[in-house]
MDAnalysis code that builds the backbone (N, CA, C; Angstrom):
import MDAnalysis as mda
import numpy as np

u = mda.Universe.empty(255, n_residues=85, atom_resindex=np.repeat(np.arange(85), 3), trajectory=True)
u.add_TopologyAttr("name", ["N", "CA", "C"] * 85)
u.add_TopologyAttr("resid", np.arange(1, 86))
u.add_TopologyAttr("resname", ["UNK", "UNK", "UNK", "UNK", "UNK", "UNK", "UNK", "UNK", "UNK", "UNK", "UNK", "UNK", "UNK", "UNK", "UNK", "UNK", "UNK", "UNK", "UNK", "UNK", "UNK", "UNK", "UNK", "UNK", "UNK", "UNK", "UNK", "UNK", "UNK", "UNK", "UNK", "UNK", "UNK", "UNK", "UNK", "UNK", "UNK", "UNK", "UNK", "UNK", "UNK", "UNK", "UNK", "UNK", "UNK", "UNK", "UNK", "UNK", "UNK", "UNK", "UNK", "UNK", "UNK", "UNK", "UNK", "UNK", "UNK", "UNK", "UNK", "UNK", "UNK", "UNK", "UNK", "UNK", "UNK", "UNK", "UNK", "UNK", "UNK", "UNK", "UNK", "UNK", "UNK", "UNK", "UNK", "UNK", "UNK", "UNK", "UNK", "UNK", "UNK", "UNK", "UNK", "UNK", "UNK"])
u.atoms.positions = np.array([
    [113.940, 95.005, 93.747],
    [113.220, 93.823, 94.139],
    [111.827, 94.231, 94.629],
    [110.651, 93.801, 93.850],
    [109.370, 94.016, 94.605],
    [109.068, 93.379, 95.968],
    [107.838, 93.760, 96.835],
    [107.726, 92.810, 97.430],
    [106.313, 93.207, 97.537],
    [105.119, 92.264, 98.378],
    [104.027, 92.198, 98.489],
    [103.695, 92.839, 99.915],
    [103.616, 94.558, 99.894],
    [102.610, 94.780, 101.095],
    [101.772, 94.701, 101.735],
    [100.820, 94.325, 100.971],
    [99.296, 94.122, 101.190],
    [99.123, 93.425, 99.657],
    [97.710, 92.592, 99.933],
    [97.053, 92.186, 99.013],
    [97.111, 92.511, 97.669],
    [97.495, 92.553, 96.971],
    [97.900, 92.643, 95.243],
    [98.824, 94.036, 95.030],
    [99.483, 94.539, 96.353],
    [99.791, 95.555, 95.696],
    [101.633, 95.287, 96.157],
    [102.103, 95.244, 95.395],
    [103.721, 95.051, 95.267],
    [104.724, 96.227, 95.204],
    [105.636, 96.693, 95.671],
    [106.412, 97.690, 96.207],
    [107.845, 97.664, 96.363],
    [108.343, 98.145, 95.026],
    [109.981, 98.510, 94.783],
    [110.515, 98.764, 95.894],
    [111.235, 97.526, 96.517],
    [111.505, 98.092, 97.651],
    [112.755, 98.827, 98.450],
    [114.004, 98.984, 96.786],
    [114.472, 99.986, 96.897],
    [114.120, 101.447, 96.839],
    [113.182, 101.601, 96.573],
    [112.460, 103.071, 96.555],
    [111.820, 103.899, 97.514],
    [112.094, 102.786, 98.523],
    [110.582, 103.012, 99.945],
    [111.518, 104.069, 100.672],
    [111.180, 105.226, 101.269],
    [112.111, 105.779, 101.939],
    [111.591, 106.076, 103.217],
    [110.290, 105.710, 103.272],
    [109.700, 105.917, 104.942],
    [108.212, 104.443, 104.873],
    [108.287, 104.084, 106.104],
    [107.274, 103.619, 106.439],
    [106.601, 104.200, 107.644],
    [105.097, 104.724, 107.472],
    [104.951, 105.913, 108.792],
    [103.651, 105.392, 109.053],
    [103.212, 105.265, 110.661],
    [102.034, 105.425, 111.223],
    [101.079, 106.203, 110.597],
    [99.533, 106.285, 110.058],
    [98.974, 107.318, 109.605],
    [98.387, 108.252, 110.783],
    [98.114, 107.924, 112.070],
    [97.886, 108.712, 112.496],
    [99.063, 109.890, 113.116],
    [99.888, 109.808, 112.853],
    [101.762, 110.645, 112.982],
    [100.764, 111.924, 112.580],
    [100.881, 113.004, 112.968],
    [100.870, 114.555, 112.490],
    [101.316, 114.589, 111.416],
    [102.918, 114.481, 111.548],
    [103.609, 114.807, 110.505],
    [103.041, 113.654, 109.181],
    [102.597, 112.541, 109.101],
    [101.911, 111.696, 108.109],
    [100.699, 112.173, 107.615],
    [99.941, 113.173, 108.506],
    [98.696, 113.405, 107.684],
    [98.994, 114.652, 107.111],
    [100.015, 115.585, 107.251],
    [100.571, 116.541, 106.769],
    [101.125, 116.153, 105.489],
    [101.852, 115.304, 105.807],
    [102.383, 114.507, 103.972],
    [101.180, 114.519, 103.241],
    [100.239, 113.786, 103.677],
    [98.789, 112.895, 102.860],
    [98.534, 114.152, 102.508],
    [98.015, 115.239, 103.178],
    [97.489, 116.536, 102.294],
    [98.375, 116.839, 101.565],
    [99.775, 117.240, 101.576],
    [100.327, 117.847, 100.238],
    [100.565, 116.209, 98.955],
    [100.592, 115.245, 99.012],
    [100.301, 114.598, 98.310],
    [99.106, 114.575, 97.484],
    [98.032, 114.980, 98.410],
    [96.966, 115.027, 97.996],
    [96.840, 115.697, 96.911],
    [97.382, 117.098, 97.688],
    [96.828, 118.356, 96.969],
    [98.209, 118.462, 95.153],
    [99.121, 117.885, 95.438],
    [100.152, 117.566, 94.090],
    [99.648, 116.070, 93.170],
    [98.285, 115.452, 93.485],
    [98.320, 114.186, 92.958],
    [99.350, 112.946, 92.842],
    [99.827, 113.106, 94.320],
    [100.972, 112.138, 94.318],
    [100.251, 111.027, 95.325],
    [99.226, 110.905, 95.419],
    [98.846, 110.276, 96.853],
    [98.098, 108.712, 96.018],
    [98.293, 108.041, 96.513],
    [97.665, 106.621, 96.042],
    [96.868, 105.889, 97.078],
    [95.361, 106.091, 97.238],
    [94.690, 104.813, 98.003],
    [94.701, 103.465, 97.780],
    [95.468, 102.624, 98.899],
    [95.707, 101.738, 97.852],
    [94.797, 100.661, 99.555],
    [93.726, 100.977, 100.239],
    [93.105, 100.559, 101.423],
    [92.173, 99.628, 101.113],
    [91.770, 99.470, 99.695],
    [90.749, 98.979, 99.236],
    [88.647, 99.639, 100.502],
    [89.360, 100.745, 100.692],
    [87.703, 100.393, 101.200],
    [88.046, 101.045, 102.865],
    [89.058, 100.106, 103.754],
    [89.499, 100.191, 104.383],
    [89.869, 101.421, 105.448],
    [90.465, 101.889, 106.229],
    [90.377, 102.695, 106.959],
    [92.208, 102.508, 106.763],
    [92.509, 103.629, 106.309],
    [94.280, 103.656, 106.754],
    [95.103, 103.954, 107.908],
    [96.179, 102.997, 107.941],
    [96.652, 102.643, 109.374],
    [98.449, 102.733, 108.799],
    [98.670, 103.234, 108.064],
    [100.360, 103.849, 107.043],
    [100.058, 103.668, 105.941],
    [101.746, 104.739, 106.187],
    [101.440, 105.256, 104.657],
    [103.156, 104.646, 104.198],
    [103.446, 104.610, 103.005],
    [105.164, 104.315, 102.378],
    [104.968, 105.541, 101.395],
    [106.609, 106.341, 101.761],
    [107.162, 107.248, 101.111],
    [107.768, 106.655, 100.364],
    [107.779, 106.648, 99.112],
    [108.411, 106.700, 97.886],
    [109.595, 107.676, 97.335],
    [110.985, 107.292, 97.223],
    [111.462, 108.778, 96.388],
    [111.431, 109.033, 95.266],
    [110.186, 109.097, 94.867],
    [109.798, 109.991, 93.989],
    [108.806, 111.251, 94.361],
    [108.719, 111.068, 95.559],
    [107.264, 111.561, 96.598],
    [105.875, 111.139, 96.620],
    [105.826, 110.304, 96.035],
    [104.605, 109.734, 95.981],
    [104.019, 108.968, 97.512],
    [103.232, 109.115, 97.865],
    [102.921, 108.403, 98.917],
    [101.613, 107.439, 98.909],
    [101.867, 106.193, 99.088],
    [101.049, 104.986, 99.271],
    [100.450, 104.731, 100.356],
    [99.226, 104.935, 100.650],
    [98.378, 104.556, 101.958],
    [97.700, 103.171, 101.824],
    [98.259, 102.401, 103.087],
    [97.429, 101.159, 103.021],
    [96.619, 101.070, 104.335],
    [95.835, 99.705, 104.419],
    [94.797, 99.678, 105.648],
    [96.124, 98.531, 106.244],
    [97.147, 98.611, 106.147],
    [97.766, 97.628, 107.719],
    [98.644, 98.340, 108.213],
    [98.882, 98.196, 109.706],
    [100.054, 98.721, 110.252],
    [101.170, 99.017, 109.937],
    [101.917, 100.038, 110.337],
    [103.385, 100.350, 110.127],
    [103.875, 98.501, 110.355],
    [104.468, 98.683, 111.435],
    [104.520, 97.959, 111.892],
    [104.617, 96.447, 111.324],
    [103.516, 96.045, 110.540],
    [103.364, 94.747, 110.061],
    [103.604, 94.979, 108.696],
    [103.764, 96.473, 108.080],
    [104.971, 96.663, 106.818],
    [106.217, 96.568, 106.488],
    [106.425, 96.890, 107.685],
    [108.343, 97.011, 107.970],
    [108.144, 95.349, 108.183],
    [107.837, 94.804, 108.728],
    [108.101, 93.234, 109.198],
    [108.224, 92.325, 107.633],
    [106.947, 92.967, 106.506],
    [107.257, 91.824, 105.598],
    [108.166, 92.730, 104.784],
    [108.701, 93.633, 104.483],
    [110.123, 94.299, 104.248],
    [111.335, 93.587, 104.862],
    [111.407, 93.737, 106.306],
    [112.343, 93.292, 106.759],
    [112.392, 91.468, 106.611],
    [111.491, 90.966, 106.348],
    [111.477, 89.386, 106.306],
    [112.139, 88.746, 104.955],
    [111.547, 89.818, 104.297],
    [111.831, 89.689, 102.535],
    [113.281, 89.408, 102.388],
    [114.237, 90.504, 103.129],
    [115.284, 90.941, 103.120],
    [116.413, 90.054, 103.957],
    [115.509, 89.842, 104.868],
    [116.654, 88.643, 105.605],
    [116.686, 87.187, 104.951],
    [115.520, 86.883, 104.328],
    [115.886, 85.503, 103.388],
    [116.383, 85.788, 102.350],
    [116.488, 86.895, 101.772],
    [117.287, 87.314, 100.604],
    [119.118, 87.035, 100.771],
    [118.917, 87.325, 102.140],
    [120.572, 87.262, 102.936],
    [120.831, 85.825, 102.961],
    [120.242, 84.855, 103.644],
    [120.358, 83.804, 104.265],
    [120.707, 82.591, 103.453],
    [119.966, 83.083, 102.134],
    [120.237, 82.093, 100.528],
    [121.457, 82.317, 100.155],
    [122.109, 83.387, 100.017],
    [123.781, 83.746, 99.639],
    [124.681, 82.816, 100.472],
])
């Protein structure tokens, strides 16, 4: 099931295996070896990044909104998905 993280960009959201603060250590440690394997996707438009979503495939997606307000439209997606059954 996709869902809409940010502004045009949509996200398998069985695939997501982390949603992380970008300023985390351990998150800007990811962003460089992503970097440095071409797995890394700006997806900030411009923006200043504020998380990133792990993918398992390793790919990692950086956007300009909060952890925080990622997990929320994840978790929102998911509870009306429930609530219709």
């Amino acid at each position: 099931m996709f869902v809409q993280v940010t502004r045009g960009v949509y996200v398998n959201k069985d695939r997501i295996k982390a949603v992380i603060p970008i300023n985390n250590l351990m998150a800007k440690q990811m962003r460089e070896t992503a970097s440095f394997s071409n797995k890394m996707l700006n997806l900030t438009y411009g923006a200043q990044a504020k998380s990133a979503i792990i993918i398992d495939s390793g790919h990692t997606l950086l956007l300009g909104e909060k952890a925080s307000r990622v997990k929320q439209k994840l978790f929102k997606k998911k509870e009306q998905g429930q609530h219709s059954r």
